[in-house]
Structures are given as structure tokens and as C-alpha cells.
DRENTORKOL-3810 file (N, C-alpha, C; in nm, 4 decimals):
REM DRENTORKOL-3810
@n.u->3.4440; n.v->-1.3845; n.w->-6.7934; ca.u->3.3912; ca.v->-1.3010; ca.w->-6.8988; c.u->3.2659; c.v->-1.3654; c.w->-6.9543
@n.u->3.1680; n.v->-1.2647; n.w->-7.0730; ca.u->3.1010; ca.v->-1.2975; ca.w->-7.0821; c.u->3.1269; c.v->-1.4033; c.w->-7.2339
@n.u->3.0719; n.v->-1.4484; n.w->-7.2955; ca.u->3.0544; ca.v->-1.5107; ca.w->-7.4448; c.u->2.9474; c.v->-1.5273; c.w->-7.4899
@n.u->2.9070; n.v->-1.4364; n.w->-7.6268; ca.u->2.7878; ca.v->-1.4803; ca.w->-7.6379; c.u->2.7659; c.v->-1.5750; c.w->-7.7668
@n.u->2.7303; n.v->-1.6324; n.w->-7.7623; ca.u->2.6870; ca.v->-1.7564; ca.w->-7.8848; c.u->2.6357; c.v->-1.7102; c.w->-8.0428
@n.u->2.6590; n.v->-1.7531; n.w->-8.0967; ca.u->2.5715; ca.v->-1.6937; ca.w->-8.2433; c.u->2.4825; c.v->-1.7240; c.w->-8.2442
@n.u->2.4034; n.v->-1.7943; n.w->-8.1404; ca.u->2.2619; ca.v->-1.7860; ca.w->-8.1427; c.u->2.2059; c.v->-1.7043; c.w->-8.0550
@n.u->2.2614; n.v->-1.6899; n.w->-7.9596; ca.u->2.2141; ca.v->-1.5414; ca.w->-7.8974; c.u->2.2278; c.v->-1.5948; c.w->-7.7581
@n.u->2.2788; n.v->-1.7266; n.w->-7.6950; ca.u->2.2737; ca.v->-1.7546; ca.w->-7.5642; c.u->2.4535; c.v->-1.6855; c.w->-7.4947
@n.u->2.4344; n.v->-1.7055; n.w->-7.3794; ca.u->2.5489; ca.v->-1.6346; ca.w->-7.3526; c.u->2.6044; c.v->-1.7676; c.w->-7.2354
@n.u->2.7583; n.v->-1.7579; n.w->-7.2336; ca.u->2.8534; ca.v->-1.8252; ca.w->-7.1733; c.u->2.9235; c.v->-1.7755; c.w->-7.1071
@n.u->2.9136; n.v->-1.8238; n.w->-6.9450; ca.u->2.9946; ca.v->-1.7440; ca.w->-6.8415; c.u->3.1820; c.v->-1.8513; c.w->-6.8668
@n.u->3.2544; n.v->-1.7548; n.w->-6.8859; ca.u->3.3702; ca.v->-1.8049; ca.w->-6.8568; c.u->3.4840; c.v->-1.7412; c.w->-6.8540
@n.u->3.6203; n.v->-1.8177; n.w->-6.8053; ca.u->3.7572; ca.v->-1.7218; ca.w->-6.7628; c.u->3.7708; c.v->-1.6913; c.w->-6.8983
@n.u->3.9113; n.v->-1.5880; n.w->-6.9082; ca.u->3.9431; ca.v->-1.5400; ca.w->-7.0378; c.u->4.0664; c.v->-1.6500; c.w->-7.0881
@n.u->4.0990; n.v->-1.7156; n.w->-6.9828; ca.u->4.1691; ca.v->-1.8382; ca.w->-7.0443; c.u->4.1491; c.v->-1.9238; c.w->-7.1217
@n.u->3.9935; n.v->-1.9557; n.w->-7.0492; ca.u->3.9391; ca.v->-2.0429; ca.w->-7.1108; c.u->3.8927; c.v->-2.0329; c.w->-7.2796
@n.u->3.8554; n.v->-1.9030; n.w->-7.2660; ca.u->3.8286; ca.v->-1.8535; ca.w->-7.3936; c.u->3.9359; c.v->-1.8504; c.w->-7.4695
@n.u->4.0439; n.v->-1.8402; n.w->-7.4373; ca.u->4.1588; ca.v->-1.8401; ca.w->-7.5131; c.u->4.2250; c.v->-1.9632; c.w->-7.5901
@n.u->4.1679; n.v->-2.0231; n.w->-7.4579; ca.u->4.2147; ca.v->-2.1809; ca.w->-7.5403; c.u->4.1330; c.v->-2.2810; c.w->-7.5913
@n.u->4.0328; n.v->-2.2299; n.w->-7.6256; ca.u->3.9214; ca.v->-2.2903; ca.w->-7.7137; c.u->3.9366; c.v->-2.2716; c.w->-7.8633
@n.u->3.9055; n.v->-2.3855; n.w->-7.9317; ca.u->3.9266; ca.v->-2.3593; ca.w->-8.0944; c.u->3.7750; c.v->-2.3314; c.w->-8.1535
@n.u->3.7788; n.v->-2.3367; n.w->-8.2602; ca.u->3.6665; ca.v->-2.2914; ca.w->-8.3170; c.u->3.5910; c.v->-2.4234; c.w->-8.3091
@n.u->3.6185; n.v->-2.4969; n.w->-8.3476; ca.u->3.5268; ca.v->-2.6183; ca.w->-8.3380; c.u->3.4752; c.v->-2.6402; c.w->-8.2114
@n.u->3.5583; n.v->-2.6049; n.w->-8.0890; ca.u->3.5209; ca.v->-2.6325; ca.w->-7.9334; c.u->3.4106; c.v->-2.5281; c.w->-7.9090
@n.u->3.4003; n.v->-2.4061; n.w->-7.9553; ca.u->3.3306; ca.v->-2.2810; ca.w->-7.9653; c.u->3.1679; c.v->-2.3131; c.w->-8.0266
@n.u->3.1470; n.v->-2.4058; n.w->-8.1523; ca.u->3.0974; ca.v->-2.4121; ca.w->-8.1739; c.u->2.9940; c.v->-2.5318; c.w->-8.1677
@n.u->3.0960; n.v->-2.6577; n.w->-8.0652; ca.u->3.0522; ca.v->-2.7330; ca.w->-7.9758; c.u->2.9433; c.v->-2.7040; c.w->-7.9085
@n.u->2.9689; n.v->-2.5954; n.w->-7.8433; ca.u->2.8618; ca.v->-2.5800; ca.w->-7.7289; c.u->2.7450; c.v->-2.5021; c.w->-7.8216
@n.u->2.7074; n.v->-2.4821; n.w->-7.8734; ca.u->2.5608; ca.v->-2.4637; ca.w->-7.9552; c.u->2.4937; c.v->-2.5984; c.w->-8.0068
@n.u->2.6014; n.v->-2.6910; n.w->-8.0432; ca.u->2.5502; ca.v->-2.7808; ca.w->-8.0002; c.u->2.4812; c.v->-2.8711; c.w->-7.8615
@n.u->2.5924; n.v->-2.8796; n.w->-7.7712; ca.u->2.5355; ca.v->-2.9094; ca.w->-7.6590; c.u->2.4239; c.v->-2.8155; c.w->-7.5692
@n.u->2.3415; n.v->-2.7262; n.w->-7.5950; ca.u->2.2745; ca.v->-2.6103; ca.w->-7.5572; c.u->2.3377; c.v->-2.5444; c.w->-7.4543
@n.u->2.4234; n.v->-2.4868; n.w->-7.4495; ca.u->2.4661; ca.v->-2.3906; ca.w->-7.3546; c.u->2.4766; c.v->-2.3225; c.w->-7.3483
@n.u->2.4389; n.v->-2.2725; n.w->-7.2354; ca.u->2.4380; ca.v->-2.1527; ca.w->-7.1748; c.u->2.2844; c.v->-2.1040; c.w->-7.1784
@n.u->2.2628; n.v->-1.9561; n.w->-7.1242; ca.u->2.0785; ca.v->-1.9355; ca.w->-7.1395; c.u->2.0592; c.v->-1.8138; c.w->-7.1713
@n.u->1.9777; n.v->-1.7729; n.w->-7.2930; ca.u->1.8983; ca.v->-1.6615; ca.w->-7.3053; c.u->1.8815; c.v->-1.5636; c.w->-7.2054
@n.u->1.9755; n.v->-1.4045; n.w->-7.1812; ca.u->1.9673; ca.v->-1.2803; ca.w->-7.1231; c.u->1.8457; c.v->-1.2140; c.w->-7.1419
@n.u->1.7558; n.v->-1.2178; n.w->-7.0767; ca.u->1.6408; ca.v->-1.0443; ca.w->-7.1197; c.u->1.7552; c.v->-0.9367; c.w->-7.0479
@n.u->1.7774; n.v->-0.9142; n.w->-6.9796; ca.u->1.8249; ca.v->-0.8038; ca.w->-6.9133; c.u->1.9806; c.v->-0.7775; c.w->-6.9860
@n.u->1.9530; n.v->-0.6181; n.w->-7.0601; ca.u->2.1014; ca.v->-0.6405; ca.w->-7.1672; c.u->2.2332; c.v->-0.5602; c.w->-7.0692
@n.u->2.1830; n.v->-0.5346; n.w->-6.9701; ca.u->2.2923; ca.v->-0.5427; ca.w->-6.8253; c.u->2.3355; c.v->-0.6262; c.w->-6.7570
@n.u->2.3492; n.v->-0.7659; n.w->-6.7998; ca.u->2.3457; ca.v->-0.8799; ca.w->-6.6588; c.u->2.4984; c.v->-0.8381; c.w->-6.7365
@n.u->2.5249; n.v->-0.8616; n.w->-6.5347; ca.u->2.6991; ca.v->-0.8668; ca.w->-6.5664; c.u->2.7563; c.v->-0.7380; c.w->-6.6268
@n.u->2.6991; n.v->-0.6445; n.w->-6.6374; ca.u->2.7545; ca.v->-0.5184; ca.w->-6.6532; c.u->2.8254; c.v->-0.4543; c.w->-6.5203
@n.u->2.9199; n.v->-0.4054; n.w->-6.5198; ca.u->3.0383; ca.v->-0.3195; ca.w->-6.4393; c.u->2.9694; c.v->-0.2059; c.w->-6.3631
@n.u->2.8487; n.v->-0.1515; n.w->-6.4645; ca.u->2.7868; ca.v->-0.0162; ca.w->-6.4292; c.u->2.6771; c.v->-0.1046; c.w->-6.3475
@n.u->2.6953; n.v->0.0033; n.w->-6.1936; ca.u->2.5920; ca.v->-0.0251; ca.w->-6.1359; c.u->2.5144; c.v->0.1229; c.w->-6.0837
@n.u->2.4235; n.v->0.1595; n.w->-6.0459; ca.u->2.3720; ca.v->0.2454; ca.w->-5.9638; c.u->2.4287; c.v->0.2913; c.w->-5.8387
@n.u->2.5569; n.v->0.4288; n.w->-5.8556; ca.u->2.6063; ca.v->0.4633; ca.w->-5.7874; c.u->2.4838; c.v->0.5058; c.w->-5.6782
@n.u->2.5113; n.v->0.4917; n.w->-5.5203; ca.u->2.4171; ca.v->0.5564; ca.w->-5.4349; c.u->2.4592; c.v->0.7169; c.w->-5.4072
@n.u->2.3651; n.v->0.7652; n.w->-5.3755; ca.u->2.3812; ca.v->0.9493; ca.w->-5.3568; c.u->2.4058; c.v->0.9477; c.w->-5.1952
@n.u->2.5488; n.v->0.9922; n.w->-5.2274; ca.u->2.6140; ca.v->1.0422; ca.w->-5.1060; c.u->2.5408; c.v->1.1006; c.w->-5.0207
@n.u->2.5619; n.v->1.1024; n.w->-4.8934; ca.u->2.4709; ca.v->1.2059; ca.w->-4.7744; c.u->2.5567; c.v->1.2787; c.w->-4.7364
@n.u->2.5128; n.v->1.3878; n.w->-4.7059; ca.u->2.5694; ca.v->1.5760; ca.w->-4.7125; c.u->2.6649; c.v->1.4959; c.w->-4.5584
@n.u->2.7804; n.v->1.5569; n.w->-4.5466; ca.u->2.8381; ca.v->1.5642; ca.w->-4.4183; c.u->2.8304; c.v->1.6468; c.w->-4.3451
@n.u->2.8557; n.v->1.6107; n.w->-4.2105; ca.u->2.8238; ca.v->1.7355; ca.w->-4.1281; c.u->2.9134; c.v->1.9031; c.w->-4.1521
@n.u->2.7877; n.v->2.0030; n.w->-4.1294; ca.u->2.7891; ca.v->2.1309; ca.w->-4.1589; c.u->2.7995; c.v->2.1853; c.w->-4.2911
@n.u->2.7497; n.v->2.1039; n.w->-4.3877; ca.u->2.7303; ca.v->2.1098; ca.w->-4.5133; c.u->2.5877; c.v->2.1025; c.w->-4.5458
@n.u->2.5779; n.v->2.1812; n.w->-4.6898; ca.u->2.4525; ca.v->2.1937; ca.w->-4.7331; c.u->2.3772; c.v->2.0662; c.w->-4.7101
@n.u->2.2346; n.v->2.1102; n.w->-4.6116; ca.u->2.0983; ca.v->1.9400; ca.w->-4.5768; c.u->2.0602; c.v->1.9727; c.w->-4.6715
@n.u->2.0118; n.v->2.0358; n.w->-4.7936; ca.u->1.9276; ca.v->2.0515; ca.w->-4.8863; c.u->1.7719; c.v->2.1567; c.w->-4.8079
@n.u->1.8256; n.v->2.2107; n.w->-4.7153; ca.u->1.6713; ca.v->2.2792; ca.w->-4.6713; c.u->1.6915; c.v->2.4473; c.w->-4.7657
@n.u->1.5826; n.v->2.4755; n.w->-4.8291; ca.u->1.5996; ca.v->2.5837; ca.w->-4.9083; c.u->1.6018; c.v->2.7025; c.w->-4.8126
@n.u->1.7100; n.v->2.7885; n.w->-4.8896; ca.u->1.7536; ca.v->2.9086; ca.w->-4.8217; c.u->1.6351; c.v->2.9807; c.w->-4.7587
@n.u->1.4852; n.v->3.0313; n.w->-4.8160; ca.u->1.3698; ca.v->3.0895; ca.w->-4.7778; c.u->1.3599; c.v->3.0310; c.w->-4.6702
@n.u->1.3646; n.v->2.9149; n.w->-4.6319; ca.u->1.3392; ca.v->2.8552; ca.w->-4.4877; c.u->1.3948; c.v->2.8424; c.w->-4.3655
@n.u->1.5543; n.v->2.9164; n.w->-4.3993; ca.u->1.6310; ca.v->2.9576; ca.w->-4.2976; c.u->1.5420; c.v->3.0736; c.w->-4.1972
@n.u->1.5362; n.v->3.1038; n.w->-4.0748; ca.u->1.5365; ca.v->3.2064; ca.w->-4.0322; c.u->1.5857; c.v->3.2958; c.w->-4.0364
@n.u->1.5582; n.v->3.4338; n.w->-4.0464; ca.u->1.7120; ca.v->3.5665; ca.w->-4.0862; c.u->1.8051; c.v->3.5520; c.w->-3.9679
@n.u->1.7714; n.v->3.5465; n.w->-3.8566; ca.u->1.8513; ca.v->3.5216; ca.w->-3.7478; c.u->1.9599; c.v->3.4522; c.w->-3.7847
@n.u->1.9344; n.v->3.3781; n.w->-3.8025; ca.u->2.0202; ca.v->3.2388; ca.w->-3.8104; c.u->2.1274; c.v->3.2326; c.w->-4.0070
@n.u->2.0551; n.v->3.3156; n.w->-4.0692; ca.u->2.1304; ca.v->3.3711; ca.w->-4.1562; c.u->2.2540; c.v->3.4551; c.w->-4.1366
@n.u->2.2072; n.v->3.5551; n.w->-4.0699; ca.u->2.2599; ca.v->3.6558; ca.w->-3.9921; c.u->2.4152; c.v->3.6329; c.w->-3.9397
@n.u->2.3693; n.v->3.5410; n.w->-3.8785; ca.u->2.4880; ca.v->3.4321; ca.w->-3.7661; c.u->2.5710; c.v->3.3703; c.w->-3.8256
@n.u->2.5669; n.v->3.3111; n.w->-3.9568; ca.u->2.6675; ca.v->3.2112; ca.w->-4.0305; c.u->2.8064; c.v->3.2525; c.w->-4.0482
@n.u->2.9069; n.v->3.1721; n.w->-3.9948; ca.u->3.0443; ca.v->3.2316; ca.w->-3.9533; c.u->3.0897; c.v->3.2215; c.w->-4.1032
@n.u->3.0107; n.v->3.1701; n.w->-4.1843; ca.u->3.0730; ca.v->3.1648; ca.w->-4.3577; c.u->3.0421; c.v->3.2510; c.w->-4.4499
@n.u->2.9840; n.v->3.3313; n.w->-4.4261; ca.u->2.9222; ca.v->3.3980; ca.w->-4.5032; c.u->2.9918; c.v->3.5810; c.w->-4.5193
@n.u->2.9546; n.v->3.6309; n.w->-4.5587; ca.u->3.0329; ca.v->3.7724; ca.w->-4.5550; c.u->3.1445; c.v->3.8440; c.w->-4.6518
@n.u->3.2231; n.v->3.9128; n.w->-4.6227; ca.u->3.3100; ca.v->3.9676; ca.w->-4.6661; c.u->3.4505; c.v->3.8826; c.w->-4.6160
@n.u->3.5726; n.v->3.8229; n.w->-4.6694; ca.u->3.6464; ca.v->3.7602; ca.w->-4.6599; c.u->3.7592; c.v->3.8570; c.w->-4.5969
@n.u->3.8595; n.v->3.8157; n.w->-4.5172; ca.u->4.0035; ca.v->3.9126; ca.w->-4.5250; c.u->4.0518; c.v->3.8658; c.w->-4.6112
@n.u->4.1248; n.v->3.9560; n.w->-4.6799; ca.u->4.2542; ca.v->3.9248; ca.w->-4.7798; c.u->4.3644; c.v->4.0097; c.w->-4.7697
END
């Protein structure tokens, strides 16, 4: 996990560890300088940049309908009036 310092540095550690630290041990390490200053207020965040799936086969490529040929419109075994 993360910990961040009251001075603003941050501390990588287990949650054990954190658990079994007292306040004085906590406040140890601002003394000893530890740990280092984040710019990025995501480091170590969970959320990442899901990637965009690619269409599977016989599923919408993204080519716009106008660019179909009618022929080939025509032809689509999906399309139409359904039985019910």
C-alpha cells in the first residue's frame, strides 16, 4: 500500500507493516527522509487505460453503412423480416 507522509512524501509498504507501526515509528521516517515526492497523482493507481476491444469476426468493422454497396446490402442473411 501506499502511505503518505504529512509532509507530502509517500511510502511504499505492506498493510502489515502499516499496522504494526506506532506513531512514533510513523513519524520516524520524516525524520529519516523517506520516501519521495509523487508529481503524477496516479502512481500506483488500480485504474489503468482499458484498451478498445477489436470487433470480432462478422461483426460491425466500423465501415459506414453509405459505403456498403446495395448489392451486398441486399445479401445480408441478418437483416429483414424475422419468423416468429
Amino acid at each position: 500500500m501506499l502511505y503518505q507522509l504529512t509532509d507530502g512524501r509517500i511510502v511504499e509498504m505492506s498493510v502489515e507493516d502499516y499496522l504494526s507501526l506506532s506513531d512514533a515509528e510513523l513519524s520516524g521516517l520524516l525524520g529519516h527522509n523517506c520516501g519521495d515526492f509523487v508529481q503524477n497523482p496516479f502512481f500506483g493507481s488500480v485504474i489503468k487505460k482499458i484498451p478498445k476491444a477489436e470487433p470480432e469476426d462478422g461483426l460491425y468493422d466500423g465501415t459506414p453503412l453509405t459505403d456498403i454497396p446495395p448489392g451486398e446490402r441486399l445479401s445480408d442473411q441478418n437483416t429483414g423480416p424475422t419468423d416468429e
